[in-house]
VOROMAR-858527 format. One record per atom (N, C-alpha, C): residue in one letter; x, y, z. Coordinates in pm, 1 decimal. Example, Ala and Ser with C-alpha at 12.3 -4.5 7.8 and 13.67 -1.06 7.14 Angstrom:
BEGIN
R A 1319.0 -569.0 780.0
R A 1230.0 -450.0 780.0
R A 1320.0 -330.0 780.0
R S 1285.0 -225.0 708.0
R S 1367.0 -106.0 714.0
R S 1290.0 3.0 787.0
This chain:
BEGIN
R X -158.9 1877.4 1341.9
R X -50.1 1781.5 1352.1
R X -80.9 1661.0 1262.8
R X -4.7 1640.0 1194.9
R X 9.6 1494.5 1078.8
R X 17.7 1342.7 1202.1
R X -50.8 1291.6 1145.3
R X -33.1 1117.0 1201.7
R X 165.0 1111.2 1184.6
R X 181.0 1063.4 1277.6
R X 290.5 996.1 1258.8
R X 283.6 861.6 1177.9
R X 417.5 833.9 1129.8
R X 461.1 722.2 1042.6
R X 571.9 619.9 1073.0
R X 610.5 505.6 1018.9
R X 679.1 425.3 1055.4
R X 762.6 503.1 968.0
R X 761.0 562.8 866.4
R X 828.8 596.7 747.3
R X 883.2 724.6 790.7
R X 855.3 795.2 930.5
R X 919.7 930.9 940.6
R X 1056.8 923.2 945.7
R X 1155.2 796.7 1010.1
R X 1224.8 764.1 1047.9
R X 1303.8 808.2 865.6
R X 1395.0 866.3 858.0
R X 1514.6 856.3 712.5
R X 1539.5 710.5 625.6
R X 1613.2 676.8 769.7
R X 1683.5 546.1 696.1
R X 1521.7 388.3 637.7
R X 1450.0 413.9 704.1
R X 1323.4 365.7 695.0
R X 1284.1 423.2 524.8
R X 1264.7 519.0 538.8
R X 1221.0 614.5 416.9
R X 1313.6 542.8 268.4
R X 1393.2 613.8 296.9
R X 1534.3 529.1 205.5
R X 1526.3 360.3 213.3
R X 1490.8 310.2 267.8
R X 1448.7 182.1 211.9
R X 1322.7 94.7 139.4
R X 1215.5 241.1 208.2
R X 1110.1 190.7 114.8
R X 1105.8 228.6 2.8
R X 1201.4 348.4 -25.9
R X 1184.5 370.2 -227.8
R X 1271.4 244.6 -279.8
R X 1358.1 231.2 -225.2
R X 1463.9 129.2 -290.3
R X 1383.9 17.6 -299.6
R X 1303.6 -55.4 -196.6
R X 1228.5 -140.5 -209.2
R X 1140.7 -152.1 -347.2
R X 1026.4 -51.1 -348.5
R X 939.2 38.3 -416.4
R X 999.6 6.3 -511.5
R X 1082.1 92.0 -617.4
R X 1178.7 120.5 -701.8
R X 1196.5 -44.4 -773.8
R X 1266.7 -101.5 -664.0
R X 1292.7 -258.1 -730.1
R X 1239.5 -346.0 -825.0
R X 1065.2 -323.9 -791.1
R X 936.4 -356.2 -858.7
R X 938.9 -346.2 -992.2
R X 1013.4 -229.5 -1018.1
R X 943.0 -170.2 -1137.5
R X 979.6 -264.3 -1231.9
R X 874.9 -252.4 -1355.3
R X 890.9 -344.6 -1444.9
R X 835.3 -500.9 -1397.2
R X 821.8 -509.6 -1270.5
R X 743.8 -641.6 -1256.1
R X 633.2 -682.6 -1325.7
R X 565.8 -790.8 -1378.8
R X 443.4 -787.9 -1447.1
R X 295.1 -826.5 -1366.2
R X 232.5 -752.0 -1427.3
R X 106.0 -794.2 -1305.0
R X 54.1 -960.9 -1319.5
R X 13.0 -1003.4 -1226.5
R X -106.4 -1139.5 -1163.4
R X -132.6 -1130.0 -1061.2
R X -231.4 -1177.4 -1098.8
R X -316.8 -1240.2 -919.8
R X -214.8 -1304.2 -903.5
R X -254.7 -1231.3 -768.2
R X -91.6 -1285.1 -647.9
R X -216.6 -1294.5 -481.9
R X -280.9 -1439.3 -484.8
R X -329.5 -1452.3 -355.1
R X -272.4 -1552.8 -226.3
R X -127.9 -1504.1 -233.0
R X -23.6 -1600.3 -124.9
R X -127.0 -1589.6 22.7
R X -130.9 -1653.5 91.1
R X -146.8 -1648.7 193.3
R X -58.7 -1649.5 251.2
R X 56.8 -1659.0 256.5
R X 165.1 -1635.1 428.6
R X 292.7 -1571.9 347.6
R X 372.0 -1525.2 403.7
R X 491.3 -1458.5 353.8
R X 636.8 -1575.0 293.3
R X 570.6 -1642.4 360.9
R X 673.5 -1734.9 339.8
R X 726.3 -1790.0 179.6
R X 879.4 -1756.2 129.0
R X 850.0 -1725.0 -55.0
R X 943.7 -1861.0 -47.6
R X 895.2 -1906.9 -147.7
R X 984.8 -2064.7 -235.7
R X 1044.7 -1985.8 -375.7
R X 997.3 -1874.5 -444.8
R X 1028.7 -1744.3 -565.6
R X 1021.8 -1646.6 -532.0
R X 1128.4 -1565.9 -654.9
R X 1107.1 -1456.5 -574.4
R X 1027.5 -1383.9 -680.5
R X 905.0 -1316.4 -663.6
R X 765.3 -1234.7 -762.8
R X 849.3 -1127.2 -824.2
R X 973.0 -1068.3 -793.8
R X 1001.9 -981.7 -895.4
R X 1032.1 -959.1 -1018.6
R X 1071.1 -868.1 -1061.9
R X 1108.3 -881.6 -1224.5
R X 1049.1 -950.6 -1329.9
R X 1104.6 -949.4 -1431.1
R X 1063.6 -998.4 -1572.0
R X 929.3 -1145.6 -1559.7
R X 1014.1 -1243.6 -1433.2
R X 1030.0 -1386.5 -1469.7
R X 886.3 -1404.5 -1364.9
R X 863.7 -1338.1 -1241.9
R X 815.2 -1306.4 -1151.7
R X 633.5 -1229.3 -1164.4
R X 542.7 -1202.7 -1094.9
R X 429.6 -1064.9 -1116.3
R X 385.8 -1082.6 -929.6
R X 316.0 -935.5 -1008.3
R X 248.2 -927.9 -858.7
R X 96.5 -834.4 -911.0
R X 28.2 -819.3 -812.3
R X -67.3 -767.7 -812.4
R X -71.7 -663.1 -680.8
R X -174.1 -532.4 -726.2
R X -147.3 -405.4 -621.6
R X -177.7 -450.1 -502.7
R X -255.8 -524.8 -462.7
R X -234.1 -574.3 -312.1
R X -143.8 -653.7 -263.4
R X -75.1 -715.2 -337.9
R X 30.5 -827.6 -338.3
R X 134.2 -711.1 -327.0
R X 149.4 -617.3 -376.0
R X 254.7 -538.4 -411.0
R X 282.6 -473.7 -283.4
R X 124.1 -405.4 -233.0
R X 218.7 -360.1 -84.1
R X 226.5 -450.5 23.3
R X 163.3 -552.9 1.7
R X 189.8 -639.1 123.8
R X 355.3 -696.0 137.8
R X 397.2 -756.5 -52.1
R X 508.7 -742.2 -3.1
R X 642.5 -644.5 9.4
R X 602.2 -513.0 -24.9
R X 706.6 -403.5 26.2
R X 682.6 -396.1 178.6
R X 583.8 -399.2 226.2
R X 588.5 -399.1 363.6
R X 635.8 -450.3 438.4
R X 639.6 -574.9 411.3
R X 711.0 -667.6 490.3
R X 848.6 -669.0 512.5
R X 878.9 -649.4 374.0
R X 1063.7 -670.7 304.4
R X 1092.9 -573.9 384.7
R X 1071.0 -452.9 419.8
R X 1074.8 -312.0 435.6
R X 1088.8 -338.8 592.4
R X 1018.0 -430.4 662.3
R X 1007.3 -450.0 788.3
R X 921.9 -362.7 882.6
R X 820.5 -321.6 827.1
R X 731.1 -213.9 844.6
R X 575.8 -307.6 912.0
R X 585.5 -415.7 873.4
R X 494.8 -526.3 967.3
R X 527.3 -645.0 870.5
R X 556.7 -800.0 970.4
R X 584.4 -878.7 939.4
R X 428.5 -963.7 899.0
R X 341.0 -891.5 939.6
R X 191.2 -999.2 949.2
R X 137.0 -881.0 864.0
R X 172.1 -845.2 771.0
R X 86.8 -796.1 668.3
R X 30.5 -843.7 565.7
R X -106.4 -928.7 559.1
R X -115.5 -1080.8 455.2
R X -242.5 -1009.1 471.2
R X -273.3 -1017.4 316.8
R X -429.0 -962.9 316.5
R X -467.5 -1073.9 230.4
R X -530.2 -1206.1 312.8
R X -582.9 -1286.2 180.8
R X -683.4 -1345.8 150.1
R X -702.5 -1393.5 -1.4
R X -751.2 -1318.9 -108.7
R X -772.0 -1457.1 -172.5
R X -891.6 -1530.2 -205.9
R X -865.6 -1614.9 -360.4
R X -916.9 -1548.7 -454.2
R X -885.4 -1672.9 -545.3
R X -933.3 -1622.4 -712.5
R X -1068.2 -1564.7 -725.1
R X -1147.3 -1647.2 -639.0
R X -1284.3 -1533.5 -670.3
R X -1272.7 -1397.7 -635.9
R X -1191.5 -1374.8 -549.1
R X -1195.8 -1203.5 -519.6
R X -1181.9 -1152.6 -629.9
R X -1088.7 -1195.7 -697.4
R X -1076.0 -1080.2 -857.6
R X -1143.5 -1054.9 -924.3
R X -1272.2 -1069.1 -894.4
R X -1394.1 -1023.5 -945.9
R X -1451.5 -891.0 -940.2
R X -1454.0 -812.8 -1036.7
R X -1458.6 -690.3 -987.9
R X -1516.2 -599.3 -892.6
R X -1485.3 -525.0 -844.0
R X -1574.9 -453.2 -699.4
R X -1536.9 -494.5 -568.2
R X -1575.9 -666.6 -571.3
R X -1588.4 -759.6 -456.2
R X -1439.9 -755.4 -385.6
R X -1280.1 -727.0 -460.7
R X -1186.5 -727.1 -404.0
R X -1185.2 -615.7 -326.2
R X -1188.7 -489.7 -411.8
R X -1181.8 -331.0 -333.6
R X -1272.5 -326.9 -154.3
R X -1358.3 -377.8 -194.9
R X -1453.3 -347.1 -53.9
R X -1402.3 -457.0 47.4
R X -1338.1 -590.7 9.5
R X -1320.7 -685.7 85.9
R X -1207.6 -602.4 132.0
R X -1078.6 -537.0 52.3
R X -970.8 -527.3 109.8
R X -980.1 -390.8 180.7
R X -1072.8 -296.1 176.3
R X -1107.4 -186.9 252.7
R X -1160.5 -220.7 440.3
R X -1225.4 -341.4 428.6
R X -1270.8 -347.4 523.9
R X -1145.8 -469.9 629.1
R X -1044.6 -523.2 538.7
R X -957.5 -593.2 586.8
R X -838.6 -468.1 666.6
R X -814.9 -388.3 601.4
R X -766.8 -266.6 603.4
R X -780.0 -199.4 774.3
R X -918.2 -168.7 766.4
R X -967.8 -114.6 844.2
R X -1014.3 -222.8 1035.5
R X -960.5 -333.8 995.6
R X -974.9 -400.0 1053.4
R X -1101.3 -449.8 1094.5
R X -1178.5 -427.4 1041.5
R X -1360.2 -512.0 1017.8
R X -1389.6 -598.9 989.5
R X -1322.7 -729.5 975.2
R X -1313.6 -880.1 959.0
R X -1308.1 -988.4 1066.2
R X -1378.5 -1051.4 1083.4
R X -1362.0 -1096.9 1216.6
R X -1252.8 -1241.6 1218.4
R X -1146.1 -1141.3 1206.2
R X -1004.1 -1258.3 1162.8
R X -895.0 -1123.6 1227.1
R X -812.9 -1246.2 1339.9
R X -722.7 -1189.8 1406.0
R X -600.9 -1087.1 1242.1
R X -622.4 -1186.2 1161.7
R X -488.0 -1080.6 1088.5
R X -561.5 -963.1 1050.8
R X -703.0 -934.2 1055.9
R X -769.2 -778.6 1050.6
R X -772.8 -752.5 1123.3
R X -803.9 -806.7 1232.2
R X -759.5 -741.9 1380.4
R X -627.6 -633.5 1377.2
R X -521.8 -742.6 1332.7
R X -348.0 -691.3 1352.1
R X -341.4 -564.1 1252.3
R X -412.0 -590.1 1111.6
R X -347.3 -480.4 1051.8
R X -495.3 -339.4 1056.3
R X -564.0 -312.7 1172.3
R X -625.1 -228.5 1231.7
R X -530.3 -154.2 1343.5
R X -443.8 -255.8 1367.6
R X -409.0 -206.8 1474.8
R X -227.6 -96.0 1388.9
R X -193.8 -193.3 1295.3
R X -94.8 -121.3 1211.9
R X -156.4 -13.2 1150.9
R X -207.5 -37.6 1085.7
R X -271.3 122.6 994.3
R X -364.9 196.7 1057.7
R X -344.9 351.8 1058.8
R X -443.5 419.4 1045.6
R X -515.1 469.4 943.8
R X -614.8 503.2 921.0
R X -682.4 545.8 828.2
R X -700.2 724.2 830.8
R X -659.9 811.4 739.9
R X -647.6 956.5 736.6
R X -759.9 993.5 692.0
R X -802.3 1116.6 716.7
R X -889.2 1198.2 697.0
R X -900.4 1257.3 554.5
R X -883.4 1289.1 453.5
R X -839.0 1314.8 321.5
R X -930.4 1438.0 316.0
R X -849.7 1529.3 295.2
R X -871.5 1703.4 284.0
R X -910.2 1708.5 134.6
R X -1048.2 1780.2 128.1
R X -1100.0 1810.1 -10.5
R X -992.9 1856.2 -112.4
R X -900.2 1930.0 -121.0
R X -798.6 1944.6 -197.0
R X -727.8 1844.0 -251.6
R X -703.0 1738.1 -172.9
R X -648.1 1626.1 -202.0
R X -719.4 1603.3 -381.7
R X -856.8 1579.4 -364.7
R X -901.7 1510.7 -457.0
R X -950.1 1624.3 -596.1
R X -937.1 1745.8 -555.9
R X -954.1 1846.5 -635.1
R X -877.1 1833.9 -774.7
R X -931.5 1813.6 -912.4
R X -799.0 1784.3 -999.6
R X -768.2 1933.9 -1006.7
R X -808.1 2018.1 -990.8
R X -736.6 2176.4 -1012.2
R X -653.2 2209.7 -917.8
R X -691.6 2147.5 -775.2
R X -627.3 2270.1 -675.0
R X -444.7 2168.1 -677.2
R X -358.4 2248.0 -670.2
R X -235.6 2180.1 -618.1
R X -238.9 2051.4 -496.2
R X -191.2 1970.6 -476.5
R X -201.0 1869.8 -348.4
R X -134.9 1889.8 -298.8
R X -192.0 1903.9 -205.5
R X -109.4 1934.8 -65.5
R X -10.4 1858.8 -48.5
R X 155.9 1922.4 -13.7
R X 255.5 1807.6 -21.6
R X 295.3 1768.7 165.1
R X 172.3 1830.8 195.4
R X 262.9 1772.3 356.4
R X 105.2 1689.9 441.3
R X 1.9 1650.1 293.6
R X -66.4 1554.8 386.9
R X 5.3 1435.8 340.6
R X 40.6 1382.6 243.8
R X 144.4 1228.1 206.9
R X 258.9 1256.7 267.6
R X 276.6 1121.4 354.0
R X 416.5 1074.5 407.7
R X 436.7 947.7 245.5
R X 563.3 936.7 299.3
R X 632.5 807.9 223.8
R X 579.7 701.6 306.4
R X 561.1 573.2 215.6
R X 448.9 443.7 284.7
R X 313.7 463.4 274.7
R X 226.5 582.7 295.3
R X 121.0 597.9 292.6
R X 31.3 517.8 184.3
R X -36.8 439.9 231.9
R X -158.0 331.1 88.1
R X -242.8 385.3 64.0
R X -263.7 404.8 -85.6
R X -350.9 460.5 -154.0
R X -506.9 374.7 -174.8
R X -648.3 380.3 -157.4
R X -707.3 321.5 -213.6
R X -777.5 381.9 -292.7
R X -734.0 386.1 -447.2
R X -778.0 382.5 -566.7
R X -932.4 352.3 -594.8
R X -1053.1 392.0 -642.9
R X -1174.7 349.7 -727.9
R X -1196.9 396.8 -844.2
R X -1163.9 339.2 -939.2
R X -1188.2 390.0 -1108.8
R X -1335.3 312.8 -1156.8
R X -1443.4 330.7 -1174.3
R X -1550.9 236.6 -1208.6
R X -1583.1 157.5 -1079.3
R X -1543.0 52.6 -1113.8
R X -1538.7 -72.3 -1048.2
R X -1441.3 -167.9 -964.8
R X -1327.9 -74.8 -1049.0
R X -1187.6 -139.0 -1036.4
R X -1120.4 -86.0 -918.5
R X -1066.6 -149.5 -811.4
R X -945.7 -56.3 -712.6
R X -820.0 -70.4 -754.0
R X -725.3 -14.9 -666.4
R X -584.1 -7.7 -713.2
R X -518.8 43.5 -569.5
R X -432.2 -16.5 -540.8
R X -352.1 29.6 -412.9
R X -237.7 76.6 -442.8
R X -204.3 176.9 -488.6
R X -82.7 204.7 -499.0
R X 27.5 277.4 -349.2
R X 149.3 269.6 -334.8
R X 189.1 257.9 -185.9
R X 308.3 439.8 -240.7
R X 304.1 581.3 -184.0
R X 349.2 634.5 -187.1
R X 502.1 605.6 -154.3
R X 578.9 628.8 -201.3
R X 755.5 558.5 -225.6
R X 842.8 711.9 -144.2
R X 807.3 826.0 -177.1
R X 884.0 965.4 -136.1
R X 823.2 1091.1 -112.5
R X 926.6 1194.0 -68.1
R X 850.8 1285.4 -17.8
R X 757.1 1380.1 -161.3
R X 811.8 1329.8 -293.5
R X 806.1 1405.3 -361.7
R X 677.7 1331.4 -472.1
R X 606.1 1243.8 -351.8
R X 439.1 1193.6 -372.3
R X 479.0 1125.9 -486.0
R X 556.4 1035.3 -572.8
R X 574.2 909.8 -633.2
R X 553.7 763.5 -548.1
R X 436.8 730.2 -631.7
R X 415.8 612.7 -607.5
R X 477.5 452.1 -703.4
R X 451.8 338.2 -592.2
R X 413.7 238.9 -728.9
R X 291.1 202.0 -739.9
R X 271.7 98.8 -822.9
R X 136.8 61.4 -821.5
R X 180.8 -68.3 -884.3
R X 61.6 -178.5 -900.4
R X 59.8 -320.8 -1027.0
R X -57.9 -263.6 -1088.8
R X -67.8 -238.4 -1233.2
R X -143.1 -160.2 -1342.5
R X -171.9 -353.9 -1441.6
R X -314.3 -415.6 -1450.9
R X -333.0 -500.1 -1519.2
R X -285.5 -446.7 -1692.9
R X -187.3 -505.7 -1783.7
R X -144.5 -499.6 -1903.0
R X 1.8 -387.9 -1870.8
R X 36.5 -343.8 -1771.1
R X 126.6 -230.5 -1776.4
R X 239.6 -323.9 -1645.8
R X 129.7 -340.3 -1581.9
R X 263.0 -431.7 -1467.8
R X 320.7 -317.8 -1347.0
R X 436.5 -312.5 -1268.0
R X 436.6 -256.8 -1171.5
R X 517.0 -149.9 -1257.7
R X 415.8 -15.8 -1209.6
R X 474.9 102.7 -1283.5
R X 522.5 241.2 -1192.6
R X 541.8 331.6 -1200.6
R X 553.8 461.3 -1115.1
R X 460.9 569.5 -1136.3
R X 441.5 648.9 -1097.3
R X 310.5 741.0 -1072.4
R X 357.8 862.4 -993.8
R X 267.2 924.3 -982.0
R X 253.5 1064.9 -920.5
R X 117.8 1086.4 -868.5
R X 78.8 1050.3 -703.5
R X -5.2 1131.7 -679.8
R X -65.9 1272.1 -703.7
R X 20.4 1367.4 -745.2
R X 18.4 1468.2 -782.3
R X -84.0 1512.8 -951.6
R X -73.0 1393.6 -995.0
R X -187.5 1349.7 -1139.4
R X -313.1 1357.8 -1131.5
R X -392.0 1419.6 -1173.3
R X -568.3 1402.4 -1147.6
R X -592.4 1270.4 -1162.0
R X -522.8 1256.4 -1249.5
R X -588.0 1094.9 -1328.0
R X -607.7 1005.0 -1187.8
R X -491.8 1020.6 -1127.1
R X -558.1 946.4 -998.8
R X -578.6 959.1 -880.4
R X -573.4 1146.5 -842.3
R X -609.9 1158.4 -693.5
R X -746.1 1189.0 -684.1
R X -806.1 1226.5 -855.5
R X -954.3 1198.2 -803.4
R X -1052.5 1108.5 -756.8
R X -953.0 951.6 -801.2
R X -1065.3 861.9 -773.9
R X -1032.4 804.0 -588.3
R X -932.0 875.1 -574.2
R X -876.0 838.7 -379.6
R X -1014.3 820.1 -327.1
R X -1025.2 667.3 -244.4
R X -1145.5 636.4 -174.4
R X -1050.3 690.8 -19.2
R X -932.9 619.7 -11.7
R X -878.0 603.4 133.5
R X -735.5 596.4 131.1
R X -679.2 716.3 239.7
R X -525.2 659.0 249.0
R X -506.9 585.6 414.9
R X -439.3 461.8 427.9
R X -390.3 430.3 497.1
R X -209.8 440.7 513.1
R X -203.4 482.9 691.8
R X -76.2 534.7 739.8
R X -42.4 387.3 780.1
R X 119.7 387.9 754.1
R X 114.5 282.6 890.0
R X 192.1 327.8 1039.9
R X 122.0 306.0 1122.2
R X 174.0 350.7 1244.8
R X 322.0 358.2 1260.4
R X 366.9 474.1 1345.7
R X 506.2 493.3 1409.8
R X 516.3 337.4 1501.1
R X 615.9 265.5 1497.0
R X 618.8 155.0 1661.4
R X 662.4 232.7 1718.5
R X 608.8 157.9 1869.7
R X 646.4 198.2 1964.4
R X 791.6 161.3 2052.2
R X 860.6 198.3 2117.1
R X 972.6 147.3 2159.3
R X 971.2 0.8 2181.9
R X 837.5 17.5 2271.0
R X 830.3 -190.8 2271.2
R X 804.5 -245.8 2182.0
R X 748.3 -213.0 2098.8
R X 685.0 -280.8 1994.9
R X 844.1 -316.7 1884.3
R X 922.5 -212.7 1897.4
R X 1050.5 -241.5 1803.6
R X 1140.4 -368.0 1866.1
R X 1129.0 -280.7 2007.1
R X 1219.1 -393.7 2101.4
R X 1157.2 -536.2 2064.3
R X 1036.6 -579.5 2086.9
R X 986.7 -744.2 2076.4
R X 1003.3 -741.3 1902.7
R X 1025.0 -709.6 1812.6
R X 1018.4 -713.1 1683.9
R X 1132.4 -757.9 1674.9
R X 1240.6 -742.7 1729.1
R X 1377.0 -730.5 1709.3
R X 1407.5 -618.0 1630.4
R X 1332.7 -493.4 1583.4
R X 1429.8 -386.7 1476.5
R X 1456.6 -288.0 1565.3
């Protein structure tokens, strides 16, 4: 049996590509907002974001968790030091209530050797739509956030900006450290949310 998803839901689904989708063409920066709260809006031409910036804010917009803030200063962008900080923020191993919260939103999947195989086909029924990718190339991470059933992602690519992808590519399901799900809510949990 597959983890359930917030994203199993259709109309959910259909809003996170549209979301997703919107991005494209955004240009990358360090993007270390601390609260959701926007005075601009980071999209498009005029706008950037960065891959953690990127799913924090599809997530939100998306309404998939309102306390999804993974943050971050300028020293994090130092290479290595972001990937492991935001793995363990992820996973909820920080001793800060908003790692607390988003431990309690995401699960973390098991990732089936095939997954990362660049020969074997990928499996198309371990990715849901929403599912977060964590990327390791060298040194470098990359979160890219699965958009459909048909394993297209986005990502923020430094010099390329927010682009589209295919899990389905060696180029990048070999370097998969971790996918995070985000949980189905629960009836109460929608009810006190208001969705």
């Amino acid at each position: 049996m597959t983890e359930p998803s917030y994203f199993d839901d259709e109309e959910k689904a259909k809003a996170l590509k549209a979301e997703a989708r919107s991005w494209l063409g955004t240009p990358f920066r360090q993007y270390y907002q601390q609260s959701l709260g926007r005075k601009v809006d980071l999209k498009g031409i005029g706008g950037g974001i960065d891959c953690v910036g990127l799913v924090q804010e599809i997530m939100a917009r998306v309404g998939a968790s309102e306390d999804f803030i993974i943050p971050r200063d300028p020293g994090d962008y130092q290479s290595h030091q972001t990937g492991e900080k935001v793995l363990d923020w992820l996973r909820g191993k920080i001793d800060d209530p908003q790692s607390k919260r988003l431990g309690e939103i995401l699960v973390e999947l098991e990732i089936p050797d095939a997954v990362r195989d660049p020969v074997a086909l990928t499996p198309r029924d371990f990715f849901k739509p929403g599912d977060i990718c964590v990327l390791r190339h060298g040194s470098l991470f990359h979160m890219p956030v699965i958009m459909d059933d048909d394993l297209h992602f986005v990502n923020a690519l430094p010099r390329a900006g927010v682009i589209e992808g295919t899990i389905q590519d060696s180029t990048y399901s070999v370097h998969l450290v971790s996918v995070f799900r985000v949980r189905a809510k629960t009836a109460e949990q929608n009810s006190n949310s208001g969705r």
